[in-house]
KOLDREN-907518 format. One record per residue: x, y, z of N, C-alpha, C in turn. Coordinates in steps of 0.2 Angstrom, whole numbers. Atoms other than C-alpha are relative to their C-alpha. Example, Ala and Ser with C-alpha at 12.3 -4.5 7.8 and 13.67 -1.06 7.14 Angstrom:
R;n_u;n_v;n_w;ca_u;ca_v;ca_w;c_u;c_v;c_w
R;4;-6;0;62;-22;39;4;6;0 $
R;-4;-6;-1;68;-5;36;-4;5;3 $
This chain:
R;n_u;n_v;n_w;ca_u;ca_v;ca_w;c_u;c_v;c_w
R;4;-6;0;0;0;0;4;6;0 $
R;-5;-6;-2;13;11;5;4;2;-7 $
R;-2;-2;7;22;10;-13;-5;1;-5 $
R;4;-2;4;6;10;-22;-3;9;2 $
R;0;-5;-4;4;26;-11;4;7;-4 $
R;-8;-5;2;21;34;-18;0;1;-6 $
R;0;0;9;17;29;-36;-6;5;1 $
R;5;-3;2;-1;39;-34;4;6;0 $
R;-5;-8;1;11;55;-29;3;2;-4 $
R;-2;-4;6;20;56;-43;-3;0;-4 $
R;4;0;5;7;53;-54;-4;8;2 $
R;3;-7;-1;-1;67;-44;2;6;-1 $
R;-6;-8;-1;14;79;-43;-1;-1;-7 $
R;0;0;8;15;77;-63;-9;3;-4 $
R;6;-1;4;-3;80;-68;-7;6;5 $
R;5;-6;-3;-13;91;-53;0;6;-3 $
R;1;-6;3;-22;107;-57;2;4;5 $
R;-2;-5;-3;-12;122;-53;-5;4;6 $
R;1;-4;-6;-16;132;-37;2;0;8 $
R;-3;-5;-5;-12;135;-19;-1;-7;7 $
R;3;7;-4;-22;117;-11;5;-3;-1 $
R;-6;6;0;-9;105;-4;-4;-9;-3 $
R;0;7;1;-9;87;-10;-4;-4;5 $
R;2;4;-5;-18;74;-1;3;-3;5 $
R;-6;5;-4;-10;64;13;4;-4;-2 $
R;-4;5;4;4;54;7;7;-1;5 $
R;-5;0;-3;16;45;17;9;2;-5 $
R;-6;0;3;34;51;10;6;-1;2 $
R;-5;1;-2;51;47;12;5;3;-1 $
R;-5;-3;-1;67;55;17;2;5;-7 $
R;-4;-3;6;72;59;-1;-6;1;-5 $
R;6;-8;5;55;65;-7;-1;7;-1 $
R;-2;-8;1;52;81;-14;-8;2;5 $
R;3;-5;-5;43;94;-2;-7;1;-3 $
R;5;-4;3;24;97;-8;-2;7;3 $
R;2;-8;-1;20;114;-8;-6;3;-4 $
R;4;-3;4;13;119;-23;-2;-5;-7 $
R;-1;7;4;6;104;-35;0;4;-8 $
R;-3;1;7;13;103;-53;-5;1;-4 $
R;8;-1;7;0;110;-68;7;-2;-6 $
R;-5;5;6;9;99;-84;-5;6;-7 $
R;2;-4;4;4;116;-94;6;4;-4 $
R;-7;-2;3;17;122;-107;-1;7;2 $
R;-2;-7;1;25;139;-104;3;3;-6 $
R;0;-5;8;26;152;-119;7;4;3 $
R;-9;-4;-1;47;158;-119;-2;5;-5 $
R;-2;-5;5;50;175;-127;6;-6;-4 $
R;-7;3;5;65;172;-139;3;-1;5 $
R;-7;5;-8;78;160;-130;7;6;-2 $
R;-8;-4;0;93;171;-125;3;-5;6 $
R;-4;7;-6;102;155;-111;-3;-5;-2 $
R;1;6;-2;102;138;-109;1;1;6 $
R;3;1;-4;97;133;-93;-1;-8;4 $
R;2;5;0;96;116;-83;0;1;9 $
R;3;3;-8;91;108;-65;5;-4;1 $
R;-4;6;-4;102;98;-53;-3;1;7 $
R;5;-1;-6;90;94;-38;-6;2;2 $
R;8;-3;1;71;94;-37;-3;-2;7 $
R;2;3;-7;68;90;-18;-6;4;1 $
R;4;-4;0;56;103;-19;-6;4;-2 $
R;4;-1;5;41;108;-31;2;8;0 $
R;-3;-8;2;47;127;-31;3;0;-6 $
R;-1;1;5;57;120;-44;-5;2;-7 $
R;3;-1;6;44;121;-56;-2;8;-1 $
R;0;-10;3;40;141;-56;4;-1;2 $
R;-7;-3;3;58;143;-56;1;-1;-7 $
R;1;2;7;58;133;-71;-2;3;-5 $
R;4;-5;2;44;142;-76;1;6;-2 $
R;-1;-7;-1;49;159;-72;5;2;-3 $
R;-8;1;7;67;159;-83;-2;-3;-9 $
R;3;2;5;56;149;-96;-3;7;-4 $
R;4;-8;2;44;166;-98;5;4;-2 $
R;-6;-4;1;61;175;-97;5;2;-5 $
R;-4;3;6;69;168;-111;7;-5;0 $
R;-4;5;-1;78;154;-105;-2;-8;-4 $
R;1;9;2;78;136;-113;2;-6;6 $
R;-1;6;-5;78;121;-101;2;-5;-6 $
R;-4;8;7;90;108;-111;3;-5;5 $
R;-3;8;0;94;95;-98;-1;2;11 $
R;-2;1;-11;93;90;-75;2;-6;1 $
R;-6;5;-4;101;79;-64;-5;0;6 $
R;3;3;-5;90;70;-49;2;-5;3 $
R;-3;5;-1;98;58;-40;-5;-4;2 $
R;7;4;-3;79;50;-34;-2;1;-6 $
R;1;1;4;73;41;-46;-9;1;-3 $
R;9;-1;-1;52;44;-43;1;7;-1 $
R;2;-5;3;57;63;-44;2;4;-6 $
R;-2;-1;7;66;64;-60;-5;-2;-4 $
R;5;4;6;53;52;-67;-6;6;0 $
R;5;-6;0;40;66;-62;2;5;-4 $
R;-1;-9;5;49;82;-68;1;-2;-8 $
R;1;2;7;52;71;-83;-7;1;-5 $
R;9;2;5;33;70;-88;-3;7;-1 $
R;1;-8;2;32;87;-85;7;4;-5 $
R;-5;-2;5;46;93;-96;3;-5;-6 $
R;-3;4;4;47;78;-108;8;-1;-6 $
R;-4;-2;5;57;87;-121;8;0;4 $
R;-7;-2;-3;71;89;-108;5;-5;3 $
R;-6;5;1;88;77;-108;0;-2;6 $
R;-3;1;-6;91;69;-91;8;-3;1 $
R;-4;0;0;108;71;-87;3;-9;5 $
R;-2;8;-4;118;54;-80;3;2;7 $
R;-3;-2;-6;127;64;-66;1;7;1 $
R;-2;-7;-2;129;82;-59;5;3;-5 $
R;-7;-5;3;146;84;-67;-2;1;-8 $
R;2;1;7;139;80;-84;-5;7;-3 $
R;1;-8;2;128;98;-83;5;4;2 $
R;-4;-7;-1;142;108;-74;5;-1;-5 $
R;-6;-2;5;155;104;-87;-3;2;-6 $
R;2;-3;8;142;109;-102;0;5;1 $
R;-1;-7;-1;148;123;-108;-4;4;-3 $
R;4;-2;4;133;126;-117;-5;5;7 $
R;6;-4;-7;122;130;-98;5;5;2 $
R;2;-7;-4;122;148;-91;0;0;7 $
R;3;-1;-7;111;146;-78;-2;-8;3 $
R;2;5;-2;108;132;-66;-4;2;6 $
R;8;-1;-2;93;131;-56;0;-7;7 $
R;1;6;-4;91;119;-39;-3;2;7 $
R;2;0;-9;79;116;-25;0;-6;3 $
R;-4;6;-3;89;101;-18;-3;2;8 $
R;1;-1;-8;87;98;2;4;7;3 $
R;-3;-4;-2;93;113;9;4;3;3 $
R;-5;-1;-1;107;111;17;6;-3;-4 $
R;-4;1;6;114;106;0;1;3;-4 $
R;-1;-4;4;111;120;-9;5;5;0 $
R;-6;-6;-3;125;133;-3;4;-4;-3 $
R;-8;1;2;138;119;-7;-1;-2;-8 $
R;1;2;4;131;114;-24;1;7;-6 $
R;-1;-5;1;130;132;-27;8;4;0 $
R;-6;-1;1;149;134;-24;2;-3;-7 $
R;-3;2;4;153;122;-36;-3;2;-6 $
R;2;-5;6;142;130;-49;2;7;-4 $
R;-5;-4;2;152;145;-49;6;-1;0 $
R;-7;3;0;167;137;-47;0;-2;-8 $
R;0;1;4;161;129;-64;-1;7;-7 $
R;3;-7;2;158;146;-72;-4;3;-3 $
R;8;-1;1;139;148;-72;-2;3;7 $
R;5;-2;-5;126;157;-61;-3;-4;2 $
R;3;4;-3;114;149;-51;-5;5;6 $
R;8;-2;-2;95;153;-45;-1;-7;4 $
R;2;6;-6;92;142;-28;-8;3;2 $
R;5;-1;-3;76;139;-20;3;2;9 $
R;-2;-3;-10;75;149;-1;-2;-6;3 $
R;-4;-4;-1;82;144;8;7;-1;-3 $
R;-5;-1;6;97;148;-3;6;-3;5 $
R;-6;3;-2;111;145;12;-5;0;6 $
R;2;-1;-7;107;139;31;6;0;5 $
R;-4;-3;-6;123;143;40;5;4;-1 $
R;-7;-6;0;136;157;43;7;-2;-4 $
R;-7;4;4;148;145;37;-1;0;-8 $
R;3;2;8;139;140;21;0;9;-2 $
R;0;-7;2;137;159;20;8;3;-2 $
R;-6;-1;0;155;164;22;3;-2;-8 $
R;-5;4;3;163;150;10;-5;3;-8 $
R;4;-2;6;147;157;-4;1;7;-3 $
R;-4;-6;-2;154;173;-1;4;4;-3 $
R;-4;-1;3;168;172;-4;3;-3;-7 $
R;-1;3;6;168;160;-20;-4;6;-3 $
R;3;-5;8;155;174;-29;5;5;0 $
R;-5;-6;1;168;189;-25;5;-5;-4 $
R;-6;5;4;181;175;-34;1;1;-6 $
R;0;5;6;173;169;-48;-5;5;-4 $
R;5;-7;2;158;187;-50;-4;-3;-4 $
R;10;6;1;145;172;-54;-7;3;5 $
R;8;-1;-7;127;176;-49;-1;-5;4 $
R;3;4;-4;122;168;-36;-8;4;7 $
R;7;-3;-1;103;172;-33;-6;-5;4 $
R;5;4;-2;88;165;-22;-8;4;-1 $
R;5;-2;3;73;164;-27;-6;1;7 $
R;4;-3;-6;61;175;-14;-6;0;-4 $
R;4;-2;4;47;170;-24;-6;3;5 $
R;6;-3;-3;35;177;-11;0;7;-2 $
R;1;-6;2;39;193;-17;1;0;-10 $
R;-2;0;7;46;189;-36;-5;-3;-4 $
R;3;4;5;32;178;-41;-8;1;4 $
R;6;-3;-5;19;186;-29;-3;8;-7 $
R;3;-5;5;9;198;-43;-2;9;4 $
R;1;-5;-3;2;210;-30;6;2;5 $
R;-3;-4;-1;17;213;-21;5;2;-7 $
R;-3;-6;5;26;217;-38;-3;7;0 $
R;5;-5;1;12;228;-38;2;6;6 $
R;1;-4;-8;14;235;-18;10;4;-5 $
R;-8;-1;2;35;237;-28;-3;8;-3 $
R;0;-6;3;27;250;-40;-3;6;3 $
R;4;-3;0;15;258;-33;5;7;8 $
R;-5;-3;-4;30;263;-17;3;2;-4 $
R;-3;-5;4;42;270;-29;-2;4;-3 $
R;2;-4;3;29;278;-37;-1;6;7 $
R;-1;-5;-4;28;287;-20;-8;2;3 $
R;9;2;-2;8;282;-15;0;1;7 $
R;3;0;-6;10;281;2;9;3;6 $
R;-7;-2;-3;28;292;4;5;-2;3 $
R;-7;3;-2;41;288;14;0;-7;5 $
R;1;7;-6;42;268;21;3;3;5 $
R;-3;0;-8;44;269;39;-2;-8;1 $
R;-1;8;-4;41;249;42;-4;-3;-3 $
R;3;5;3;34;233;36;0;-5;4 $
R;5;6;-5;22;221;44;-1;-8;-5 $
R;-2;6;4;27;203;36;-2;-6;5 $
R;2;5;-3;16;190;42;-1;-6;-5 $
R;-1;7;3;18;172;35;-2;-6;3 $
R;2;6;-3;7;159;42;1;-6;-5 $
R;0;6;5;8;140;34;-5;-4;5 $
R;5;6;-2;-2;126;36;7;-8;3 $
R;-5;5;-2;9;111;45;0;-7;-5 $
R;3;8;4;1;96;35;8;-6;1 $
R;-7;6;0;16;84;42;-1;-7;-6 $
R;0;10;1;10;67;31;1;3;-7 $
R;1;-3;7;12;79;15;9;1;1 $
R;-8;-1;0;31;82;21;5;-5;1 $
R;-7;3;-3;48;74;20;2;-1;6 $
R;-6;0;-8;60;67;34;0;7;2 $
R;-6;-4;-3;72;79;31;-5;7;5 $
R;1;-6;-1;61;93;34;-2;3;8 $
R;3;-2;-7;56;89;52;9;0;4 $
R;-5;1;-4;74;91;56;5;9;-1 $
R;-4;-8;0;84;111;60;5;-1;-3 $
R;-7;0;4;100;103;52;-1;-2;-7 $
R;1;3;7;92;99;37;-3;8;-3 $
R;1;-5;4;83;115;33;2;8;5 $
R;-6;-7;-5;93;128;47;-7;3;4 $
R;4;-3;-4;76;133;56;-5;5;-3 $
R;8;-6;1;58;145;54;3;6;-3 $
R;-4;-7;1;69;161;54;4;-1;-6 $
R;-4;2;8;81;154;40;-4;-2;-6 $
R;4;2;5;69;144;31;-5;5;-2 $
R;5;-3;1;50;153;30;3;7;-1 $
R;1;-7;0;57;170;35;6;2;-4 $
R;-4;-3;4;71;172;21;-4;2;-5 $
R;3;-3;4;57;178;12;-5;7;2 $
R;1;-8;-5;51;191;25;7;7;-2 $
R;-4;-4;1;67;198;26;4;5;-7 $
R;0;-1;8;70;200;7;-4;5;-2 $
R;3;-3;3;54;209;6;-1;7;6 $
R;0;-6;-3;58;222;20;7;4;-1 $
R;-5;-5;2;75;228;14;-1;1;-7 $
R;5;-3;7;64;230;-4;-3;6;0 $
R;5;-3;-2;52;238;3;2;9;5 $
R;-1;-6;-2;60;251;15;9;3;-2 $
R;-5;-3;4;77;253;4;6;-1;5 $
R;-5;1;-3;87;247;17;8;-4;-2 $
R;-6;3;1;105;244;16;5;-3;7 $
R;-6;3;-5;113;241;33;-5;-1;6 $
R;7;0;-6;100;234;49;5;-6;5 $
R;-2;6;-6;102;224;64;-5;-2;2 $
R;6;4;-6;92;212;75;-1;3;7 $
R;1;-3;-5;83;221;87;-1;-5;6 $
R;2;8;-4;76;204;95;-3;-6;-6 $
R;4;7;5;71;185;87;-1;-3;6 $
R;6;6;-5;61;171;97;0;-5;-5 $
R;2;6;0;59;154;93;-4;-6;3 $
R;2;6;-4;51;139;97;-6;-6;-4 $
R;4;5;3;41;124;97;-4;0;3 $
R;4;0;-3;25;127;103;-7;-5;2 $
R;8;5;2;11;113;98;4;-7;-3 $
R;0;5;2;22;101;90;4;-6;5 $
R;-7;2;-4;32;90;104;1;-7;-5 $
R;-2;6;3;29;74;93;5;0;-8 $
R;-3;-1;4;42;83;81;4;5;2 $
R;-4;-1;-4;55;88;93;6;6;-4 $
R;-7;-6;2;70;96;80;-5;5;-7 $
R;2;-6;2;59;109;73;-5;6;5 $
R;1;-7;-3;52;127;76;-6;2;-4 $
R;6;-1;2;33;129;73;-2;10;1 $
R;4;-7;-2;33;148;79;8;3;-1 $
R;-5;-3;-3;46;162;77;-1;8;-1 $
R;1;-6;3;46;182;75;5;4;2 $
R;-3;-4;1;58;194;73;-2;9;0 $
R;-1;-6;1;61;215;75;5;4;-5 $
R;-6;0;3;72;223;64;1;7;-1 $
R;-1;-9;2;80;242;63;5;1;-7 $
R;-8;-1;5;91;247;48;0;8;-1 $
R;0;-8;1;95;265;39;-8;1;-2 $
R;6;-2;5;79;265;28;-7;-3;2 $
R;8;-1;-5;65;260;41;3;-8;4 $
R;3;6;-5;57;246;55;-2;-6;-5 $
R;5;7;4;52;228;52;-1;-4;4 $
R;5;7;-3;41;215;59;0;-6;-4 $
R;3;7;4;40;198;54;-2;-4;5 $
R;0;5;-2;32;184;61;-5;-6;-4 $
R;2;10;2;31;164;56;-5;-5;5 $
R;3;3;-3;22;150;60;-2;-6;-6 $
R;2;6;2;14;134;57;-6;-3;3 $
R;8;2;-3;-5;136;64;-3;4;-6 $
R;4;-1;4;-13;140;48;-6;-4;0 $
R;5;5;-2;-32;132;52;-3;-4;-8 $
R;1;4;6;-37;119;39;-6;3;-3 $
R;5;-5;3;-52;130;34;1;3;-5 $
R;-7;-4;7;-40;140;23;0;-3;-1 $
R;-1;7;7;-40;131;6;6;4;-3 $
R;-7;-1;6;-23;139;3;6;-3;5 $
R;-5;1;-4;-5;134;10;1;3;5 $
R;-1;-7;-5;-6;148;21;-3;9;-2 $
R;4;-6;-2;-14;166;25;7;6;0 $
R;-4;-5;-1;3;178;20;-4;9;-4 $
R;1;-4;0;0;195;23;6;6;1 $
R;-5;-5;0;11;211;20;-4;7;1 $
R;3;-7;-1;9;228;28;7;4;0 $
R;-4;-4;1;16;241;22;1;8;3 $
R;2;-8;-2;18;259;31;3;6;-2 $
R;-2;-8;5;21;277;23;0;6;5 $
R;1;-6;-5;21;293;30;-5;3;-2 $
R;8;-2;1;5;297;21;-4;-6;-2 $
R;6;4;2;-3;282;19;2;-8;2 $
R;0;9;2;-3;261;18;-1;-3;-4 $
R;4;7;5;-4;245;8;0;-6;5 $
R;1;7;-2;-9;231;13;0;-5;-6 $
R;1;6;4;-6;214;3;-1;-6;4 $
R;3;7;-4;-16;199;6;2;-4;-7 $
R;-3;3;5;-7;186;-5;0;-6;-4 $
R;5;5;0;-17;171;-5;-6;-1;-1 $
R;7;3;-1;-31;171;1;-4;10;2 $
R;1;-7;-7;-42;188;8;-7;-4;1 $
R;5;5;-4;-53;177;20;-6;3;0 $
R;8;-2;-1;-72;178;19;-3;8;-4 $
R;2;-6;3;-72;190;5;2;-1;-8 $
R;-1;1;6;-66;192;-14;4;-7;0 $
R;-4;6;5;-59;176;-24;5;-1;-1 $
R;-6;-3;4;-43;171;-28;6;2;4 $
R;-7;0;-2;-25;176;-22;1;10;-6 $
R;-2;-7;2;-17;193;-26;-3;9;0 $
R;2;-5;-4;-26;206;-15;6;7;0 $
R;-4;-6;-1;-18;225;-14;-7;6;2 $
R;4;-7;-3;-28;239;-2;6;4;0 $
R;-5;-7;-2;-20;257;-2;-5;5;3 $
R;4;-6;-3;-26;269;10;6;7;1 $
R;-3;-6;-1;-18;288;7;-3;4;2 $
R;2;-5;-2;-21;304;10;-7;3;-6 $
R;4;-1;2;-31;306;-3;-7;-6;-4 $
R;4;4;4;-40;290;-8;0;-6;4 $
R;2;7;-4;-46;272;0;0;-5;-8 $
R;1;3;8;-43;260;-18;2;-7;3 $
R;-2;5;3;-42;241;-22;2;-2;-5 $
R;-3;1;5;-31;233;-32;-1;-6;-2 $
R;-1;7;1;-33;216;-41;4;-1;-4 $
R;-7;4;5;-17;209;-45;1;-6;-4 $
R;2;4;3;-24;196;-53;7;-5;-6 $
R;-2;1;6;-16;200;-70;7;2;-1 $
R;-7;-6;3;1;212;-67;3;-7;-1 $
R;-7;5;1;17;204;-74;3;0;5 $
R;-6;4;-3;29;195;-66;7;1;-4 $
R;-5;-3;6;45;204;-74;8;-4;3 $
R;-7;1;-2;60;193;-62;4;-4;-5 $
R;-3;5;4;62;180;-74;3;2;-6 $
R;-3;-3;5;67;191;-89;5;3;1 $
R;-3;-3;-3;75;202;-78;8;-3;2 $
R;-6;5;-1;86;188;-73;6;-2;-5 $
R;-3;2;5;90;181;-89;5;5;-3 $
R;-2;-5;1;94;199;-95;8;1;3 $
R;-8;-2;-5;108;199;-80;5;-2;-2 $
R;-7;3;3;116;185;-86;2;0;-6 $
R;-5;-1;9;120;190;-103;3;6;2 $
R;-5;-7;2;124;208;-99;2;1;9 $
R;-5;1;-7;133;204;-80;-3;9;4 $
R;3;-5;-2;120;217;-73;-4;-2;4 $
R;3;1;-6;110;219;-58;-7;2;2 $
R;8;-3;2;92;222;-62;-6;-4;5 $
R;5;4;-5;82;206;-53;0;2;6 $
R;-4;2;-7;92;207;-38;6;3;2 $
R;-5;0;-4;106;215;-30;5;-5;0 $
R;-4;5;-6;120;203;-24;0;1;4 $
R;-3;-1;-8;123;212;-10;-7;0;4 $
R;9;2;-4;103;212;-7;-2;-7;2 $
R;2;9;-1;102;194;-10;3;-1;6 $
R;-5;2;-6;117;192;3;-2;2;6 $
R;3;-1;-7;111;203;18;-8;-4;1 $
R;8;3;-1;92;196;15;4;-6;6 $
R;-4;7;0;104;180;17;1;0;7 $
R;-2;3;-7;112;183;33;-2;4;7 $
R;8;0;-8;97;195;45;0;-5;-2 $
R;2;6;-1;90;179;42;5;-7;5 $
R;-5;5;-3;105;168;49;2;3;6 $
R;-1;-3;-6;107;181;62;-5;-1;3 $
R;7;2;-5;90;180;69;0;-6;2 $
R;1;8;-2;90;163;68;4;-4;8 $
R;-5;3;-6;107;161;78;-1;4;5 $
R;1;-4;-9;103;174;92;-7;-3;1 $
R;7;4;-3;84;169;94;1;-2;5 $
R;0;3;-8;79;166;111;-6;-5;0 $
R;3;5;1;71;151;114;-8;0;3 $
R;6;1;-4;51;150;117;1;-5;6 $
C-alpha cells in the first residue's frame, strides 16, 4: 500500500491542477520532494531564448515556477540531474522534451548552460552552489538559498572570486503579482516615505504531505532561516534598506512535541538605515484555509498604507493577489490578478549583460544573513 501510495504521488505531482491546495495525505520518504505547490503539466510560452538553462535537484516543487519563471524569461531548459529516481521520473513527464543528465558533473562541465537552477534539500544547496560558480555559471536556488554562517561565508567568498550570480529565489515577493504591484506603486511614492513593514507568514503544517528531512533544523537551518528568508527580502525591498540589525528574534516549538527538532513559531524585530520591520512565522494555519497559508504584508508610509493579502483575503473576494491602499487622498483596491511577473526576464537579461536588475547581490546576501542572524541569536520559546 505504502508503494502504491508513492506511485499515486507522482502521478499526482506530474498531472494536478495548478493552485495553492496541498496534496492529499501521502506518506513520503526521506528523499522525497517537499509538496507545496502541485505541478500544472501546462506548457510555458518563452519570449525568444537568449540562455540555456538546466536543473540539478528537485527535492522541492518550487522548482517548477523557477523553471517556469526563466522559461517566460527567455531561458531554454536543455537538460537536469536528480539523484531520486520517482522525482526525476515526475519532472520528466512534466518537461518531456528535456535530456536527463547521467550525473551532476555532466551539466556543470556543459559549456553550453548559463544558468543552473536547484531546490535540492537545503542544506545542500550553498555547497552545490559553490561548485556552480566554481564551474563558471550562475545559479538561481530555491530559499532557503544558504542555512549557516559558514555555508554563508565560503558562498561569499567564491561569488567575489569567480563574480557568478548567485541568486535565491524570494518568490513570495518575485512571483507574488500584488506585491510586484505593492513594488510599484512605493516607488511611485503612494504612500511616501516607508517607515516599516508588517510581514506575516502563516503556513499550514500538514506533516503526512512532508519529507523526513524537513522535520529536522540541520536539514533546513530553522523557521527564521527557512520561511522568513522571504520576509526579510521583502523588508529591505520595501523600506530601501542597506545596513540593519536584529533588534530581537524568538523561537520555538509550541504545539508540536511529537516533532522535537523543529520550530513551529518564530518572530523577529528589525532596525536598519531605511526603516522598521516586523515579521512573524508559524505553522498554525487552520485547515479551513484552502490555501498553503494566510501571508500578509503591511506596508507603512508617511502618508498612507498597503496592505497585501497574497493568498487568500478570507471571507471576502476570490482568488490570491489582493492589494488595499489607504492615502491621504484615496481608499482604492487593487486586483493583481493579471500584473506581470518581470523577475524571470529580468534575470536572464543579467546574465547576458553581468548586470543587476532582478536582484542586487549584495541584497540577496544581507536578506541571506538577517536571516542567519535572527536565527542564531533567537531566544528560545
Amino acid at each position: 500500500m505504502e508503494e502504491l501510495n508513492r506511485r499515486d504521488f507522482i502521478k499526482d505531482t506530474a498531472t494536478a491542477a495548478a493552485g495553492m491546495v496541498l496534496l492529499p495525505a501521502l506518506p513520503l520518504s526521506a528523499t522525497s520532494q517537499l509538496v507545496h505547490q502541485p505541478v500544472v503539466n501546462t506548457p510555458v510560452k518563452s519570449i525568444e531564448t537568449k540562455i540555456k538553462f538546466s536543473v540539478i535537484g528537485i527535492n522541492h516543487t518550487h522548482i517548477y515556477g523557477m523553471v517556469d519563471a526563466i522559461t517566460r524569461g527567455g531561458g531554454q531548459l536543455v537538460s537536469f540531474y536528480a539523484k531520486e529516481a520517482d522525482l526525476a521520473a515526475a519532472f520528466a513527464k512534466k518537461y518531456p522534451q528535456v535530456k536527463l543528465a547521467g550525473n551532476e558533473n555532466e551539466i556543470l562541465e556543459d559549456p553550453s548552460v548559463q544558468l543552473i537552477l536547484s531546490s535540492g534539500i537545503p542544506v545542500d544547496r550553498a555547497p552545490l552552489g559553490v561548485r556552480v560558480m566554481q564551474h563558471g555559471k550562475d545559479y538561481l536556488v530555491d530559499k532557503p538559498g544558504i542555512i549557516t554562517l559558514e555555508q554563508f561565508a565560503e558562498v561569499r567568498r567564491v561569488q567575489a572570486a569567480t563574480k557568478r550570480i548567485y541568486s535565491i529565489m524570494y518568490s513570495e515577493r518575485f512571483e507574488s503579482r500584488a506585491t510586484v504591484k505593492a513594488g510599484e506603486l512605493v516607488k511611485a511614492g503612494a504612500i511616501g516615505k516607508v517607515i516599516q513593514t508588517i510581514n506575516i507568514a502563516p503556513h499550514k503544517m500538514s506533516p503526512k504531505t512532508r519529507p523526513e528531512w524537513y522535520f529536522d533544523i540541520k536539514y533546513c537551518g530553522g523557521i527564521l532561516t527557512d520561511i522568513g528568508s522571504h520576509q526579510f527580502d521583502q523588508y529591505l525591498y520595501f523600506t530601501g534598506t542597506t545596513r540593519a540589525e536584529i533588534v530581537a528574534s524568538q523561537v520555538g516549538n509550541v504545539n508540536h512535541p511529537q516533532y522535537p527538532k523543529i520550530q513551529d513559531f518564530g518572530d523577529v524585530m528589525l532596525r536598519g538605515n531605511g526603516g522598521m520591520g516586523y515579521i512573524r512565522l508559524d505553522w498554525f494555519t487552520p485547515d479551513a484555509i484552502p490555501t498553503f497559508g494566510d501571508g500578509r504584508l503591511t506596508i507603512l508610509g508617511t502618508d498612507g498604507y498597503i496592505e497585501v493579502r497574497k493568498t487568500i483575503d478570507i471571507a471576502s473576494r476570490p482568488g490570491g493577489d489582493h492589494l488595499f491602499l489607504a492615502n491621504q487622498k484615496e481608499i482604492k483596491y487593487f486586483d493583481c490578478s493579471k500584473e506581470p511577473l518581470p523577475f524571470g526576464e529580468q534575470l536572464v537579461n543579467d546574465i547576458i549583460n553581468r548586470t543587476e536588475t532582478a536582484m542586487p547581490q549584495e541584497h540577496c546576501f544581507l536578506a541571506t544573513e538577517l536571516a542567519l542572524l535572527a536565527q542564531k541569536k533567537a531566544q528560545k520559546i
